[in-house]
N, C-alpha and C positions, 0 to 999 in steps of 0.2 A: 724653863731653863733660867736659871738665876742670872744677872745681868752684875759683872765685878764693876766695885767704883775705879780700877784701875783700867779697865774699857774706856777708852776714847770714842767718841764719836755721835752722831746724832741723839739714836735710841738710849745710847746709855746716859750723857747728859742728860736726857728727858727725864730719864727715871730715877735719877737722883733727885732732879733737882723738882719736880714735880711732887703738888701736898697729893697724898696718896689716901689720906682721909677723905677727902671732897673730893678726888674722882671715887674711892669706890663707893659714898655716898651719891653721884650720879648716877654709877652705874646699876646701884638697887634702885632706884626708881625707877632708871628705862629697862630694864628686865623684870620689875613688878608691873610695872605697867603695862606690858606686857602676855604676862601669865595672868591679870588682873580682868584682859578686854574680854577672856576667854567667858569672863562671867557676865560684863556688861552686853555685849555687843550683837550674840546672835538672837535674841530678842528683839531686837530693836530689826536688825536684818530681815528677819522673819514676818513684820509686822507690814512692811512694808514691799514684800513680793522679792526678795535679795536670796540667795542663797544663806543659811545658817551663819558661817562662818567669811562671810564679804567682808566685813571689817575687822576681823580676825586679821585676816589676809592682807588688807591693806596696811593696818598697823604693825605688819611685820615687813612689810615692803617700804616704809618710812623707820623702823627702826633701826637697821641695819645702817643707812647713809647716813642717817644722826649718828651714830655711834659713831662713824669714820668723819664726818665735822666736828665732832667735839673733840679726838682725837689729833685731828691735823688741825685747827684753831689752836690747841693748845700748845703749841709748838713756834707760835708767832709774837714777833716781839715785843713792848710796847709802841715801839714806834710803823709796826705793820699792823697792830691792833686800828690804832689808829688812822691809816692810810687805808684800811679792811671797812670802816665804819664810817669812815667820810663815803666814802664810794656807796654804801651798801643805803646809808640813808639819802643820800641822792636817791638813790632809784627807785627806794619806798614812794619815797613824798609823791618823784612822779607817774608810779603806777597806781598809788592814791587818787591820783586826779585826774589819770583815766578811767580807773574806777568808778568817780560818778556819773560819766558819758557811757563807758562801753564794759563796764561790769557790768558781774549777774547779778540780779534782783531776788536776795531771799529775804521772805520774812520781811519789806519795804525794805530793805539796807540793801546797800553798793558798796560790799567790802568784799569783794570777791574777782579777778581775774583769770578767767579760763583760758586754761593752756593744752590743747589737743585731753589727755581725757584727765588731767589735774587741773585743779583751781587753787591758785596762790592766794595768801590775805595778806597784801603788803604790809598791813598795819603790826603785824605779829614782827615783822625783820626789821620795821622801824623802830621799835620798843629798847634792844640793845644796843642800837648804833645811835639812837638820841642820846642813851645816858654814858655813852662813851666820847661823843661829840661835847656833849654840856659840860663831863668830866673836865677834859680837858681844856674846857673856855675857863671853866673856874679856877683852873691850876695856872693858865697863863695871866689870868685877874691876878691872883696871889705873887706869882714872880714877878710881875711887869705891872704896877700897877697903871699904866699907861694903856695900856690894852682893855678897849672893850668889851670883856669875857663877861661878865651880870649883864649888859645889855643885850649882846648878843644872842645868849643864852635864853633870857627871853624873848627875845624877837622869835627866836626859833620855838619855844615853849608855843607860843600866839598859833602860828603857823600848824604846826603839828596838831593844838586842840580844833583849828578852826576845819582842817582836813575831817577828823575823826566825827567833829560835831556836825560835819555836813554828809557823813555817810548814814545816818546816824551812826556813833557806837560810845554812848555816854560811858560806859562801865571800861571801856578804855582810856577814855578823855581822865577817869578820874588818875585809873592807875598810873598812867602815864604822867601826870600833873603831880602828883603823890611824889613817885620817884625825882620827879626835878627838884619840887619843895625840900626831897630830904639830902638832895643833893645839896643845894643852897643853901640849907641850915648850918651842914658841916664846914661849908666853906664860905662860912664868918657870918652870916647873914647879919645885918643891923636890925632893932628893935623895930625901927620904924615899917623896914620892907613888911618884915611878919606880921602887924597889924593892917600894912594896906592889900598885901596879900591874901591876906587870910580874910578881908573883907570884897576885895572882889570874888573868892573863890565863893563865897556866901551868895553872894549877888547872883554870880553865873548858876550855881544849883539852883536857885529859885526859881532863875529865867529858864531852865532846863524842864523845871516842873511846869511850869508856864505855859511854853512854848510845846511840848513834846506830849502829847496823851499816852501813848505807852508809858513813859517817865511817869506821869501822875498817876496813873493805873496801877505799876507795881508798887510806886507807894503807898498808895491809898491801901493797895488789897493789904500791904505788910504792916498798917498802922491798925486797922480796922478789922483784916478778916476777912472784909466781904468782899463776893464777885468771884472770879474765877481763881481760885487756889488750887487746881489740880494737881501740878508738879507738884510746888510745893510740900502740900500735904500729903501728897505719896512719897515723896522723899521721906518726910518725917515717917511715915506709918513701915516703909521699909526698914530704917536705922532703927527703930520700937520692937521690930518685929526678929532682927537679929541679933537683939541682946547682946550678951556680952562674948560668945563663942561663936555668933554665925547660926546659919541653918546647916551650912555647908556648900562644896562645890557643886554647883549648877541645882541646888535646891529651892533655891530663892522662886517665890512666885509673883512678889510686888513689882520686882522688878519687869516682868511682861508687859505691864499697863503705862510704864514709865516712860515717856517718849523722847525723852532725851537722855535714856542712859547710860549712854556711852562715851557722853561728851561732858555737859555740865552737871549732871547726876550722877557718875562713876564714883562719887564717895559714896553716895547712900547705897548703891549695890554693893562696892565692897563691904559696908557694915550690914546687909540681909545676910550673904551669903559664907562671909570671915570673920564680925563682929565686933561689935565696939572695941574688944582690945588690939586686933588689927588696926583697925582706923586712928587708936592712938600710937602705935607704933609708926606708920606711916606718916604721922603729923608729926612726930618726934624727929625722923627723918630729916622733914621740911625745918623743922626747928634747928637743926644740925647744921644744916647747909649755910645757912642764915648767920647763925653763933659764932660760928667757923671762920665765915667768911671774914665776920666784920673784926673776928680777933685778928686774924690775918695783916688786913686792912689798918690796923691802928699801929703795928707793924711798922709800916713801910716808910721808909723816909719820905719817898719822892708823892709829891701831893696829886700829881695826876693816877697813881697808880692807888695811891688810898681811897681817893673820890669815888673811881671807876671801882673798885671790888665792891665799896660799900653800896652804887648804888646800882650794881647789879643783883647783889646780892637782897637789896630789899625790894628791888622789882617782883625778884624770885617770891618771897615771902611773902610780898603784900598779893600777891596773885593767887598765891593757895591760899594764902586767908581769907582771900573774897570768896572764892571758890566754893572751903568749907564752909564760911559761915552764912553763905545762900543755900545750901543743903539743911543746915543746922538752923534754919530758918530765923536766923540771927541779924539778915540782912534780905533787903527786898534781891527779887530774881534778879539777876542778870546772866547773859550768856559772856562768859569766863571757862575757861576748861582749866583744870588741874595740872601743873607742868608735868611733863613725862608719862601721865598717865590715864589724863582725857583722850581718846582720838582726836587728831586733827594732823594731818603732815605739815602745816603750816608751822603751828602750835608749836610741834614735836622737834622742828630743825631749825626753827627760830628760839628754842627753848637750848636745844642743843650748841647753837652759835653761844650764846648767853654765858651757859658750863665753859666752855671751849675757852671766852674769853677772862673766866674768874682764873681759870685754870693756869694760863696761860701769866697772868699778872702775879700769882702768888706764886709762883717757882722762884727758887731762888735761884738771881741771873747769875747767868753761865760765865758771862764776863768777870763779875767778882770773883767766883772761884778761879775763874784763870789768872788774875791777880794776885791771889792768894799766893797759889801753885806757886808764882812766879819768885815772889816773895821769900817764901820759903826755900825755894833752890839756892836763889843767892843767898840764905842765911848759912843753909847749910855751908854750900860753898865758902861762905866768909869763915865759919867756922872750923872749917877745914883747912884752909892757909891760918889760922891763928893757932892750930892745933901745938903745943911744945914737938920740937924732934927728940 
C-alpha cells in the first residue's frame, strides 16, 4: 500500500523523508546474506557433528531482530542517536573488561560473553557508538573551540585500542583506529598531528609484530608463503575454481574443507558456487553504500551529522575490504566477517545498529519540512488577503 506525502504521521514522515536508496541497498545484503549462508554454512555444520542447516537457522534467527533494529534506529533523532551511543559504548567498554576476567576463551582471545545459550562480542557494539561518540567530540571542537573534542577523542581512541589489544583482536585495533584517523582528517586535522600519528601508528604495528606470534606468523606466512596457508589457499583455489559463473547452488566442493566458511571465508564460497561476477556485483554493493553515504554526508550542514555518516559509512567499507582482501589473498588472515553476510548475530546487529544510524542521519529532518509547511500557509495566506476584490 502506497504511503500519500499528504499522510501525517510517524510512518509516513519516515517514508518521505528516508534515502530509500541506502535502505534498499541494506536490505540486499541482509536477505543475500541470507540465501548466501544456505551455501556456506551447512558444511561447516556437518563437519563438526551440528545438524546440516544449524547456522542456516541461526542466521535467520538473528536476521529477522536486525531488520526490526535497523528499522526502529532509524527513526531516532540526532540527538537520541547520540544519547543511544553514549549509553551503548558505556556498556561495551565494560563488558570488554569483563571479558578478559570472565569471558570465553576461543582460539587464546577473550572477546566473547556468554549469555544463557548466546555469546555477545561487545567489541562489534563498540565499533558504532565510538564513531558516533568521536563524531560528535569533533563537531563540538569545531563549534566551541574551547571544548576538548581532539583530546578527548583520543583519550578515548587510547582506551578502546588498549581494551581490544588486550583481548587480543589486532584486526579490530586496526579498523577501529582507521575510522578515528579518517574521522580526524575530515575534521581539520593539522600537518603536524598526521605525521606524529601516523608515526606512532608505525611504531605500534611493529610492537604488535613484536610482541604477538600469531601477528608475526600471519605476516610472515603472507610475505613469504611458507608454514601453514591452509585457509588461505583454499580460499584462493575455491574463487579459481568458480570462475566467472559459479559451479552452481550447493555444487561447490572446496568449500567442505574450508573451516571457516561461513564466517571469514563466505566470499570465497560465494565465488565457488555463484562466481566471480556475483562477488563483483556484491562488492559493488559495498561500494554503494560507501559512495552514497559519503555524497550524503558532504550534504549536510550540521558537522556532527556529516562526521557521523562519513565515518560510519567507512567503518562499513573498510571492513568489507579487509574482509575481501583476506580472501583475495591481498592481505594477511585475519578473523573479520563480511557485514550482513558472514555469520555472526553479534556481527549482524551491531552491523544492523551501524544502517540504522546512517539511516537515521540522512533523512531529511522532519522539523524542516514542518517549517516549510509552515511557511508556505502563511504565504499563501498572505497572499490570499493581498488578492484584488
Amino acid at each position: 500500500m502506497a504511503v500519500s506525502r499528504a499522510k501525517k504521521g510517524l510512518i509516513a514522515d519516515w517514508w518521505w523523508s528516508i534515502d530509500r536508496w541506502l535502505l534498499a541497498a541494506f536490505l540486499i545484503l541482509m536477505l543475500g546474506g541470507m540465501m548466501l549462508s544456505f551455501a556456506a554454512s551447512p558444511p561447516v555444520a556437518e563437519r563438526i557433528g551440528l545438524e546440516p542447516f544449524h547456522f542456516v537457522k541461526r542466521h535467520a534467527l538473528f536476521l529477522f531482530p536486525s531488520i526490526a533494529v535497523m528499522l526502529a534506529t532509524s527513526l531516532l533523532t540526532p540527538h537520541g542517536i547520540r544519547r543511544m551511543s553514549l549509553i551503548m559504548l558505556c556498556a561495551a567498554l565494560v563488558t570488554m573488561v569483563l571479558a578478559l576476567f570472565f569471558g570465553m576463551e576461543v582460539k587464546g582471545a577473550r572477546r566473547w560473553m556468554s549469555f544463557g545459550p548466546f555469546s555477545v562480542q561487545p567489541s562489534e557494539f563498540m565499533k558504532p557508538a565510538f564513531v558516533i561518540v568521536c563524531a560528535w567530540l569533533f563537531a563540538e571542537r569545531a563549534r566551541r573551540p574551547d571544548v576538548p573534542g581532539n583530546l578527548l577523542s583520543l583519550m578515548l581512541l587510547i582506551v578502546v585500542a588498549a581494551l581490544l589489544v588486550a583481548q587480543p583482536d589486532l584486526g579490530q585495533t586496526i579498523l577501529t583506529a582507521g575510522a578515528w584517523g579518517g574521522l580526524f582528517f575530515m575534521a581539520g586535522m593539522p600537518w603536524l598531528w598526521i605525521m606524529v600519528l601516523g608515526g606512532i601508528g608505525g611504531v605500534g604495528f611493529f610492537g604488535a609484530y613484536v610482541a604477538f606470534p600469531h601477528v608475526a606468523s600471519r605476516i610472515d606466512r603472507f610475505l613469504t608463503g611458507e608454514g601453514d596457508t591452509f585457509q588461505t589457499d583454499t580460499a584462493r583455489e575455491a574463487i579459481m575454481r568458480g570462475g566467472w559463473l559459479g559451479q552452481g547452488p550447493g555444487e561447490g566442493t572446496v568449500k567442505r574443507i574450508l573451516p571457516d566458511s561461513h564466517t571469514d571465508f563466505a566470499f570465497s564460497v560465494i565465488a565457488e558456487e555463484f562466481g566471480i561476477i556475483t562477488c563483483m556485483l556484491l562488492a559493488a554493493v559495498f561500494c554503494f553504500v560507501v559512495m552514497r553515504g559519503l555524497q550524503v554526508a558532504f550534504q549536510q550542514r550540521d558537522t556532527f551529522a556529516r562526521l557521523a555518516i562519513s565515518g560510519l559509512v567507512m567503518l562499513f567499507g573498510m571492513q568489507s575490504i579487509i574482509n575481501m582482501a583476506v580472501n583475495l589473498q591481498l592481505m594477511p588472515a585475519k578473523g573479520m566477517t563480511l557485514p550482513f553476510i558472514s555469520y555472526g548475530g553479534s556481527s549482524m546487529l551491531a552491523v544492523a545498529i551501524s544502517a540504522g544510524f546512517v539511516l537515521a542521519l540522512t533523512r531529511k529532518r522532519a522539523e524542516n519540512s514542518s517549517q516549510i509547511d509552515r511557511l508556505m500557509t502563511r504565504t499563501l495566506a498572505l497572499g490570499g488577503t493581498l488578492q484584488p476584490r
